[in-house]
N, C-alpha and C positions, 0 to 999 in steps of 0.2 A: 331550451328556447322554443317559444310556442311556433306552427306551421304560419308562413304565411303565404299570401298569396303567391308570388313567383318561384318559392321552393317546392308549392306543391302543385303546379301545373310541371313542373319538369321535371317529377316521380311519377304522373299519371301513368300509370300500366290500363285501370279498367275505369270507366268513368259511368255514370248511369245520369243518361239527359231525359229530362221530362217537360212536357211541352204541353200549354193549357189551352182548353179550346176558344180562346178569346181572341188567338192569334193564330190559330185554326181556319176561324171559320170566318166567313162575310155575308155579306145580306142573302146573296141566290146560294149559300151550301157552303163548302169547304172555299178557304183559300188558298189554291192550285202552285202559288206564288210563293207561298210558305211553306207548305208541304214540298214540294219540288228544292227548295235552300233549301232545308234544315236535312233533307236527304241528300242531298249532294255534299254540305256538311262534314256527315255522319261518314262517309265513304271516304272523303278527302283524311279526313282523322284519321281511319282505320289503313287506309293505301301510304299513305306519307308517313305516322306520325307512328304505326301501329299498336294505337288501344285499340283494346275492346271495349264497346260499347254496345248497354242493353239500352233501349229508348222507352219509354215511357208516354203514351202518348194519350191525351184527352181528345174528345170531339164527336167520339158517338153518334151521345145525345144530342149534342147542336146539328151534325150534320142530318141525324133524323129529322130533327123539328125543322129543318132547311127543307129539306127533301119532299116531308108529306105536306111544305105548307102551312105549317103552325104556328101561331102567331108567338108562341112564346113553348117552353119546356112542360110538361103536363105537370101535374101537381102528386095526381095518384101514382103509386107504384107502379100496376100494370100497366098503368098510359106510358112511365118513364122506362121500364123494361123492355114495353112492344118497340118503341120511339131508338132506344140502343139497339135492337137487332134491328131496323130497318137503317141507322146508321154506322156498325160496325163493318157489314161487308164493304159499304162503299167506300169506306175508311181506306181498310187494306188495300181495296181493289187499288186506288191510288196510291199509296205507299210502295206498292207492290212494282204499280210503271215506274215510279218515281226513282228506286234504289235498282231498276233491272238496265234504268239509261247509264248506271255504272258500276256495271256486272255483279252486284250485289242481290244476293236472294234476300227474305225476309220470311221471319216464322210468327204468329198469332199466337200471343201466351195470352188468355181472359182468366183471372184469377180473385176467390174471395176469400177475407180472411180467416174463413175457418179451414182451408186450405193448410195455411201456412202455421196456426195453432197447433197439429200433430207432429211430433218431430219427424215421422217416416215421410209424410207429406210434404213437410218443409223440406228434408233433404234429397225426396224427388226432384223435387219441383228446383232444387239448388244443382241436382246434377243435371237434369234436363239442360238448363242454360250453359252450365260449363262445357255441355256435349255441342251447343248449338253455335255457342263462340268457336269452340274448337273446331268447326265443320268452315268458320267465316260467314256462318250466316247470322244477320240482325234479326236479335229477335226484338220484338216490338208488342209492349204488354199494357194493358188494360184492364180497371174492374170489370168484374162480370156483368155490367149492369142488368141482364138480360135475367139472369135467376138471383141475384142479390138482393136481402131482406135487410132490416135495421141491426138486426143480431148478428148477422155474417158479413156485413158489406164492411171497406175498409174506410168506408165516407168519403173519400176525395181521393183523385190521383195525385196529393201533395203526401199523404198520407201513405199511400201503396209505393211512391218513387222512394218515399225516405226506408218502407220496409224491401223493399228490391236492393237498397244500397245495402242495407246491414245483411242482408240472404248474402247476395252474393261480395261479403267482403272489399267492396270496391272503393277507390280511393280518392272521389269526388262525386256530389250530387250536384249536377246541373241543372237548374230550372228557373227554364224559360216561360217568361207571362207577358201580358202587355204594358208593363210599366218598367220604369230601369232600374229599381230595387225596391230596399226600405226608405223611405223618406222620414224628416221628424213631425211631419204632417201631410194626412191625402193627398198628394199632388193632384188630384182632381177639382179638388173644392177652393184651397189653399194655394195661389202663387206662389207665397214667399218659403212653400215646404223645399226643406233642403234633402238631397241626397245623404243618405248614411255608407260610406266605400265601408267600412269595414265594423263586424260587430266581434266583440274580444269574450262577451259571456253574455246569453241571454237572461237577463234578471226584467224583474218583474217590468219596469220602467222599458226595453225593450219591448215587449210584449202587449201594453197598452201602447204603445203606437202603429201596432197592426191594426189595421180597418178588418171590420167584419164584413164589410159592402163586397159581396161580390160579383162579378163581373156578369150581364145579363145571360151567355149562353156556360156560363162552369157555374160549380158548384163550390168552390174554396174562393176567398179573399186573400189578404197580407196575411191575414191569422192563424189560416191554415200550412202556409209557406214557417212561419216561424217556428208551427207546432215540430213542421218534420225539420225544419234546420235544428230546431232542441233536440229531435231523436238522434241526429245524425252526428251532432258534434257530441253528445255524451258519449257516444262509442267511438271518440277519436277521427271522424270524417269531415273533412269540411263540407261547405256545401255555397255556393254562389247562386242568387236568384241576379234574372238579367232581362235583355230585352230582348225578347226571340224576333222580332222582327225586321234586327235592326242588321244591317246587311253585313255576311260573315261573321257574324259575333259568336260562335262556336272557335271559329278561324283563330279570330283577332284575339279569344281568351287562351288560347293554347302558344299564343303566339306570344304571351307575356305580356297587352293591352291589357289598361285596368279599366274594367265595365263591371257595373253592376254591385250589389253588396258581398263580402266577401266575409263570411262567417268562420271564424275561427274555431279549428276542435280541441277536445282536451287534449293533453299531452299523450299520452296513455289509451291504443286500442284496444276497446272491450271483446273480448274472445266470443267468437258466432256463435256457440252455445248460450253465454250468459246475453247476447244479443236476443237470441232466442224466447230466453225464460223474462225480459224483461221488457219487450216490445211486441211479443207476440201473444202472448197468454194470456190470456184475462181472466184476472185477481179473482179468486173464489173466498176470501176474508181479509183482513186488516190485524195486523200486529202493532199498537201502541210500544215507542220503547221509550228506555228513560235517555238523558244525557249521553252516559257512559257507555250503553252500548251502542248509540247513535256514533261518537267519536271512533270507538272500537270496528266499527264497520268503517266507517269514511275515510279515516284517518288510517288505519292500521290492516285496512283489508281480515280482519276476523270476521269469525263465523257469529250468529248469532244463538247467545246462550240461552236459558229460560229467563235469570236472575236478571236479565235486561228488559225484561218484558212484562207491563203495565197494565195493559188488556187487551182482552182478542175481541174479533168484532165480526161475525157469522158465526157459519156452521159447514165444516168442512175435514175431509180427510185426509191421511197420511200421501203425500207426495204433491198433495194440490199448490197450486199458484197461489201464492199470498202476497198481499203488500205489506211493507214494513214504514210507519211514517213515525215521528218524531213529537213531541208536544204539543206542536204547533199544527201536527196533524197537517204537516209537509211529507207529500211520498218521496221517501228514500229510494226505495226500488222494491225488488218483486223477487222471492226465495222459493224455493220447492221445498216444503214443511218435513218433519221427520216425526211428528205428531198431528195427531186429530185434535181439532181445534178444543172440545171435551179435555181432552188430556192435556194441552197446551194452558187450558184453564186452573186444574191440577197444578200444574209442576211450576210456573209462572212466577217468578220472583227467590226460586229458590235455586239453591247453588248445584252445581251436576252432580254433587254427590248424595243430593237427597232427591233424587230421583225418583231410585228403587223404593226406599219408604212409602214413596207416595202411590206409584204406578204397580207396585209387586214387580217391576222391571225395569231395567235400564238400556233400551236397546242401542242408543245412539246420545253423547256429551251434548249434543249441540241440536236446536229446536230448526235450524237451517245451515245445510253446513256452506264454507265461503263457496267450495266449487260449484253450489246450487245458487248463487245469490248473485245478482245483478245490480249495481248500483245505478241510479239511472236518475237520483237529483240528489238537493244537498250539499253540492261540491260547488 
């Protein structure tokens, strides 16, 4: 029986909320009003309920372009870099009074994603936070926007909240925006758009009902909210998007009230390694397979052979990150190679026992073996 909404707010042990700067900020800077709930919140949770919760939190940017005056968010990178360090401190600094009115510390994680690409890095960066919950203090994380380039940034704190849940293994993603979920059309433009309470599998039809328009001081729409409920429910997490502004709605969802859309996960949690190799890494070639070994993966959790395998698509070596898609050139997921894509081209269609012939060696059956291999669509 798949999770739903009231049996998994009352399994929550760690929960990861994220909060967008639309409901952040107000015309003079930050709103004082909202940052003050959503911390009083966070405290109430963690004293009564005791999860732990890492926060996620946007507004930087906004509260820079508030701060220096700016009529809107800068365009160039170094304008949008200088504009986050002029509004990260003042960020914290309020956060900071915010959670100390009830005896709660707070710790500053700024994180980009080539960070979280190195496994030693990711597992710092996973024990830092288990040390900081264990201490009872919130930590409270951010992209880097300050040194973030197009290659390392994670593009949206919808994006960086959905890789915080899968780091640190947590068992709801909360995020909070200025609307009260998915709707089947803009509720901005559209009256008659209805609310969606609950989504059972994001398919394609989901996903074009996400608006790309987004909100004048963020950077993510509905479309980047669905991108990270996709991450999050393939590894077995659910994930609710809600309306942060709306009074006690952290409260009132713990409390068994049904707000906002409520995204159902697979049945079956992805192990933080294959979490790892399948959200975190970016694909250094492409594996074409046929049918059978597409079923053989999905269906039966096997390894992937050569003999399943159609064509390869770069140029890459032995351990690299590759995706594995289907005929329709749907990605399956993402495997760490046991061959060089050269060799991969070699052996490709033929059975593991004619390896050796080919290669003068056989060092490995399998071109990705399953502990290396992450499924992460298809299902």
């Amino acid at each position: 029986m798949k999770t739903n909404r009231n049996t998994c707010f009352k399994v929550v042990k760690r929960a990861i909320v994220k909060v967008g700067s639309n409901i952040l900020t107000k015309d003079n800077g930050l709103n004082l009003d909202v940052v003050s709930s959503i911390s009083r919140q966070i405290c109430h949770l963690i004293d009564e309920k005791g999860i732990q919760i890492v926060f996620v939190s946007s507004g930087a940017m906004a509260a820079g372009t508030k701060k220096l005056g700016l009529p809107k968010r800068p365009d160039e990178v170094p304008g949008r870099q200088a504009v986050a360090a002029v509004g990260q401190a003042g960020l914290m600094r309020e956060y900071e009074k915010a959670f100390e009115c009830h005896g709660k510390q707070v710790a500053q994680l700024l994180l980009t994603s080539d960070g979280l690409s190195y496994r030693k890095r990711y597992l710092n960066a996973r024990n830092t936070l288990y040390t900081l919950l264990s201490w009872g203090v919130v930590p409270i994380i951010n992209e880097n926007d300050t040194v973030s380039v197009d290659e390392i940034k994670f593009g949206d704190n919808d994006n960086l909240s959905a890789m915080i849940t899968l780091l640190m293994d947590a068992d709801i993603l909360i995020n909070l925006t200025d609307i009260d979920g998915l709707y089947t059309k803009d509720p901005r433009t559209n009256p008659d758009a209805e609310l969606i309470p609950v989504v059972s599998a994001i398919r394609k039809s989901i996903e074009r009902l996400a608006s790309d328009i987004p909100g004048a001081l963020g950077t993510g729409g509905m479309s980047t909210k669905i991108k990270a409920a996709k991450k999050v429910t393939t590894a077995g997490i659910p994930m609710i998007i809600a309306k942060g502004d709306k009074p006690d709605i952290l409260i009132k969802l713990f409390s068994g009230e049904e707000h906002g859309t409520f995204f159902v996960p697979k049945k079956e949690k992805l192990a933080n390694r294959k979490c790892w190799i399948g959200f975190n890494l970016k694909p250094k070639g492409v594996l074409l397979i046929d049918k059978g070994a597409a079923r053989a993966i999905l269906n039966r959790g096997k390894s992937l052979l050569p003999s399943g395998i159609e064509a390869v698509e770069g140029d890459f070596g032995v351990g690299a990150p590759v995706e594995f898609r289907n005929g329709d050139s749907e990605i399956l997921g993402t495997g760490l190679v046991n061959y060089s894509s050269a060799d991969i081209r070699k052996i490709m269609g033929l059975q593991t026992g004619e390896i050796r012939d080919r290669l003068g060696e056989k060092p490995y059956d399998e071109v990705i073996h399953r502990d290396n291999l992450a499924v992460t669509g298809g299902m």
